[in-house]
C-alpha positions in Angstrom: 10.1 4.8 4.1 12.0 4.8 7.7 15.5 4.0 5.7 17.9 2.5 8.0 21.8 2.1 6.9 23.8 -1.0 7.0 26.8 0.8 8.5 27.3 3.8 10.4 28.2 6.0 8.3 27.1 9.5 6.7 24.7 8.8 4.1 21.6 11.1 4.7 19.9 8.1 6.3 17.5 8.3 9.8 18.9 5.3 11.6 21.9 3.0 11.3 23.8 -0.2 12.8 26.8 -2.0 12.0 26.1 -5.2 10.7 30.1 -6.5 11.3 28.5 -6.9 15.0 25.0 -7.4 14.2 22.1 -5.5 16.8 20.2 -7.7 18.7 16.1 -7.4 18.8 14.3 -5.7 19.2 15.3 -2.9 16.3 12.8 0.3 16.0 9.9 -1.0 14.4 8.1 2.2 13.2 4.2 1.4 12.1 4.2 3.5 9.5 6.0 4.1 6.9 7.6 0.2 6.5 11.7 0.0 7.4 14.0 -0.2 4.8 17.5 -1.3 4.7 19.8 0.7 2.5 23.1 -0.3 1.1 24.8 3.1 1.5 28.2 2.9 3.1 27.9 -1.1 2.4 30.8 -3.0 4.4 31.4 -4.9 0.8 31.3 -8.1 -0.4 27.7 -10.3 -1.3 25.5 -7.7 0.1 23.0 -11.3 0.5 25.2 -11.9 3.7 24.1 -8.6 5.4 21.0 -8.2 4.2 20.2 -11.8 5.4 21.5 -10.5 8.9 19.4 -7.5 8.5 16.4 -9.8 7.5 16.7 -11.9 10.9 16.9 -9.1 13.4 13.7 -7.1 11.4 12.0 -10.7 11.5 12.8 -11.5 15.0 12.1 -7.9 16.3 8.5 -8.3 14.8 7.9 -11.5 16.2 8.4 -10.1 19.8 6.1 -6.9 18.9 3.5 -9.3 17.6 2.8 -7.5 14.4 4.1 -7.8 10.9 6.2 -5.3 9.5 6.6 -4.7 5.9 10.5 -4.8 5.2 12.3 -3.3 2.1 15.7 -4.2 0.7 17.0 -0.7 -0.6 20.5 -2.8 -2.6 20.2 -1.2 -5.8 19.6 -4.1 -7.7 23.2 -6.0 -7.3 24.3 -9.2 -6.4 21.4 -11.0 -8.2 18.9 -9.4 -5.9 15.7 -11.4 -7.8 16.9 -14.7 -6.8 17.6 -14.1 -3.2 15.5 -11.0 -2.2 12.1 -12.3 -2.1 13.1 -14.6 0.8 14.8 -11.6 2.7 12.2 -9.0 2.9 8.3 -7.8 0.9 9.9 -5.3 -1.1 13.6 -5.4 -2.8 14.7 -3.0 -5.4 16.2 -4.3 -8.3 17.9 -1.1 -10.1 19.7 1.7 -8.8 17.7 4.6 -7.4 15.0 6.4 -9.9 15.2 10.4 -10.2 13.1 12.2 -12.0 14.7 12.7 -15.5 13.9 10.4 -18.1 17.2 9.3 -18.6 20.0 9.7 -16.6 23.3 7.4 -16.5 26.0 9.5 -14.7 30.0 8.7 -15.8 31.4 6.1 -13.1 28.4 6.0 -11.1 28.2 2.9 -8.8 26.2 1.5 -9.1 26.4 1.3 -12.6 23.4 1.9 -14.8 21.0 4.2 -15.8 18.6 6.1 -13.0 16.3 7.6 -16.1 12.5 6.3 -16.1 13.3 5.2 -19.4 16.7 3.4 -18.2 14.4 1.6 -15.5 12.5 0.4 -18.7 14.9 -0.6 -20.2 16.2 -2.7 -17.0 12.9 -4.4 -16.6 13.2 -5.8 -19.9 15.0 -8.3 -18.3 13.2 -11.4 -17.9 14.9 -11.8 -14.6 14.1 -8.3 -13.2 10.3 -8.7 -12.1 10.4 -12.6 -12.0 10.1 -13.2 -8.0 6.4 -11.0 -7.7 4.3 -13.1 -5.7 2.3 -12.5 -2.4 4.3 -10.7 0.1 7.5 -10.2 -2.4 7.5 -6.8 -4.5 10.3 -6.4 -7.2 10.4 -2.6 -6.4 11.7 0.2 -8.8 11.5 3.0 -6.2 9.6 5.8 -6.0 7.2 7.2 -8.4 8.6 10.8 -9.6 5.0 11.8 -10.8 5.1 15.5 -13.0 8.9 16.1 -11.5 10.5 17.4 -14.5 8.4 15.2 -16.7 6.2 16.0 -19.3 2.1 14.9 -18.7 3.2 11.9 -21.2 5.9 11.0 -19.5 4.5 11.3 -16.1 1.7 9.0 -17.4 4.5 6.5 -19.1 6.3 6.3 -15.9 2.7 5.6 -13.9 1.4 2.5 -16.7 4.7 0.7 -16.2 4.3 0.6 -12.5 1.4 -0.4 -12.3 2.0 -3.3 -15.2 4.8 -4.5 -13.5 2.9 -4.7 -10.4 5.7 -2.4 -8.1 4.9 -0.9 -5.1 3.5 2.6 -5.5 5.0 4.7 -3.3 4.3 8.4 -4.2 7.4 11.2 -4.0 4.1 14.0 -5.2 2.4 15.9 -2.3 -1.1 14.3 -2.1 -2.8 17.2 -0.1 -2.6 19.3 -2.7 -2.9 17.3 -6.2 -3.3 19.0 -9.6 -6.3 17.7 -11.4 -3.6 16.2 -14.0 -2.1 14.3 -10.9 -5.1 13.0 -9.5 -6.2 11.4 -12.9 -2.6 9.7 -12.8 -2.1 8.3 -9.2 -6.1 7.7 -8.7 -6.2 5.8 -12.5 -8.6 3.3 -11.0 -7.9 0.7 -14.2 -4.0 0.9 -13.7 -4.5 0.5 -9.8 -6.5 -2.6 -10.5 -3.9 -3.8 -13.0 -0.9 -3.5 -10.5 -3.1 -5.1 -8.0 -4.3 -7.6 -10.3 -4.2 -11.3 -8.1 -3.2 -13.3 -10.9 1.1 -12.0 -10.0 2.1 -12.7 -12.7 5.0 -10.9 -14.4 5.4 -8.2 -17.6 7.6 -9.3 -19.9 8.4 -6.7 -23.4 7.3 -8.9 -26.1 9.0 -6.1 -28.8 11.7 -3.2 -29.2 11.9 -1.7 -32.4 15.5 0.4 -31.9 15.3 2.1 -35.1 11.6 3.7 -33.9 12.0 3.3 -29.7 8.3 1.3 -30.2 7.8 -1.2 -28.1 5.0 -3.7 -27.0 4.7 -5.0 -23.6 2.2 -7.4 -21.6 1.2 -9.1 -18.7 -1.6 -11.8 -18.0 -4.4 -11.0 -15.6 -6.8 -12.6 -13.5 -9.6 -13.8 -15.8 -8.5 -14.9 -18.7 -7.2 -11.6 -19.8 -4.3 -9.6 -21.0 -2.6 -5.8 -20.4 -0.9 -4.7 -22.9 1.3 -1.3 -23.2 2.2 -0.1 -26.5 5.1 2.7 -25.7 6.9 5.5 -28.0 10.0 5.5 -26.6 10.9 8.1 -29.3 12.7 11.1 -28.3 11.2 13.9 -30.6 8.0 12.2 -33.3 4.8 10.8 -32.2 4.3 7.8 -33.3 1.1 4.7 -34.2 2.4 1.6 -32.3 0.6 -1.8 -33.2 0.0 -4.9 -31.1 -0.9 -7.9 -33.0 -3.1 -10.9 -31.1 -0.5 -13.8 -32.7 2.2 -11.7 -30.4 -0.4 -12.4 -26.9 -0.7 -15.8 -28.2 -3.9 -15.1 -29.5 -3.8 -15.8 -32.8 -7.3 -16.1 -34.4 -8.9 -14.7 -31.6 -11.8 -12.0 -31.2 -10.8 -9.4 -28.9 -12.5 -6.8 -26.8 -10.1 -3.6 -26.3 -10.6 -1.3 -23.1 -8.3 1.7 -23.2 -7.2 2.1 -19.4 -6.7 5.9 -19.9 -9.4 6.9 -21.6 -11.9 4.3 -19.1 -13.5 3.1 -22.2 -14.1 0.1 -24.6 -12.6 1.2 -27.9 -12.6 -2.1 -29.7 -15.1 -5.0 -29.6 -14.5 -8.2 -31.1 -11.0 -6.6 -33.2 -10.0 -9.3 -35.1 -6.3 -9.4 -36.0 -4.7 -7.0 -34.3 -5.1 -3.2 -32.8 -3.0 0.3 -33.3 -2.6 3.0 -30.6 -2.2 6.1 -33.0 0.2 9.0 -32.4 1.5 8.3 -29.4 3.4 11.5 -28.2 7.2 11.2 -27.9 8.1 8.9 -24.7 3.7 7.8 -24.2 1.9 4.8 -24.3 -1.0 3.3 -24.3 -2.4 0.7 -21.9 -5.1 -1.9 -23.0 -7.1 -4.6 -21.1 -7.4 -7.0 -23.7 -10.2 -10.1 -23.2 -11.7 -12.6 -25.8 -14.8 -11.2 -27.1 -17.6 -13.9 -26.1 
């Protein structure tokens, strides 16, 4: 991302302006990677007010470079970001930034909130979090921390939730020189196609279980059809995690299971319900679920 500040002010950014006198067009458009506005150094208040400024002068700088630019609200989730960001820019983030520990909530940290993979988990679980995905607007949980201090499981965790929440993917891992374990993760062409998926619809957890960390996830697809995580979110035992069809809203249905992981059909025509079996502490399990013909 070319990051761009909101003030002028120290915050290990490449580019600032002061949006108390806002810059006229056009700004530095750089073709790749997209501009994104970050709220470091923030002049306070309803950060929709600068941010809308911010919008305009990107929009209007594009227009008179005839090309469209791909702009990114970097806000950190505040303010109610779902229900004004997706008019403001393609990609808004809607938690604080992600670093690559599994959880991670800092004392007085502002903002407030957890920075941990599993804390972004946890924030998605609100129904209001990934709610404005559509074309051209990206609810965006930042970047993808791939094998940094995570366990394989993890990594792969952090990867399926992505890609079911349909978030931009933008890489932090050095792709000239990928580990085999790596490649399988960022090149997973099944969770690809489910983050891509055209249907845009949201995830939403269906289950928590806080006295096990198991949880059951889903999002409709294109087709007719269904992804489903099942997720340990279990510190120290592996665990089985069930998904019943009455929870999809399929009750009484027949139902082909393809395992996006292990790029095969492991159930056809599974009546009831299915079980992902000793997940490892903090995996999961992502299924494309269809009726069985």
């Amino acid at each position: 991302m070319e990051y761009i500040k909101v003030r002028p002010k120290p915050c290990l950014k490449s580019q600032s302006f002061n949006l108390t006198a806002p810059p006229p067009p056009p700004l530095p458009l750089p073709l790749l990677p997209p501009p994104q506005a970050d709220n470091c150094a923030s002049p306070g208040g309803n950060s929709s007010v600068y941010f809308a400024q911010y919008s305009a002068a990107i929009n209007a700088s594009a227009t008179a470079a005839g090309r469209a630019v791909a702009f990114g609200l970097c806000q950190w989730g505040l303010d109610s970001v779902s229900s004004w960001g997706p008019s403001m820019g393609q990609l808004y983030r809607i938690n604080p930034d992600h670093l690559p520990f599994w959880r991670f909530d800092a004392p007085n940290s502002y903002p407030p909130g957890g920075q941990g993979t599993a804390d972004l988990i946890d924030k998605w679980a609100d129904p209001a979090t990934g709610r404005g995905l559509a074309p051209f607007s990206w609810p965006d949980p930042d970047f993808l921390e791939t094998g940094l201090f995570q366990t394989e499981a993890e990594g792969q965790t952090e990867f399926t939730f992505w890609a079911l929440w349909g978030a931009p993917l933008v890489v932090t891992t050095e792709l000239r020189n990928l580990s085999a374990w790596k490649r399988s993760v960022l090149l997973n062409e099944d969770a690809l196609a489910v983050q891509a998926d055209p249907l845009l619809a949201p995830a939403a957890r269906l289950r928590a279980d806080n006295a096990t960390g198991a949880q059951l996830w889903a999002r409709p697809l294109s087709g007719g059809r269904i992804a489903a995580v099942l997720y340990n979110g279990a510190d120290l035992q592996a665990r089985d995690v069930a998904c019943t069809w009455a929870e999809l809203g399929w009750a009484g249905a027949s139902v082909d299971v393809y395992d996006a992981w292990a790029h095969s059909r492991v159930g056809a025509g599974v009546q009831g319900g299915a079980t992902a079996k000793a997940l490892p502490p903090h995996g999961s399990a992502m299924w494309i679920l269809s009726k069985a013909a």
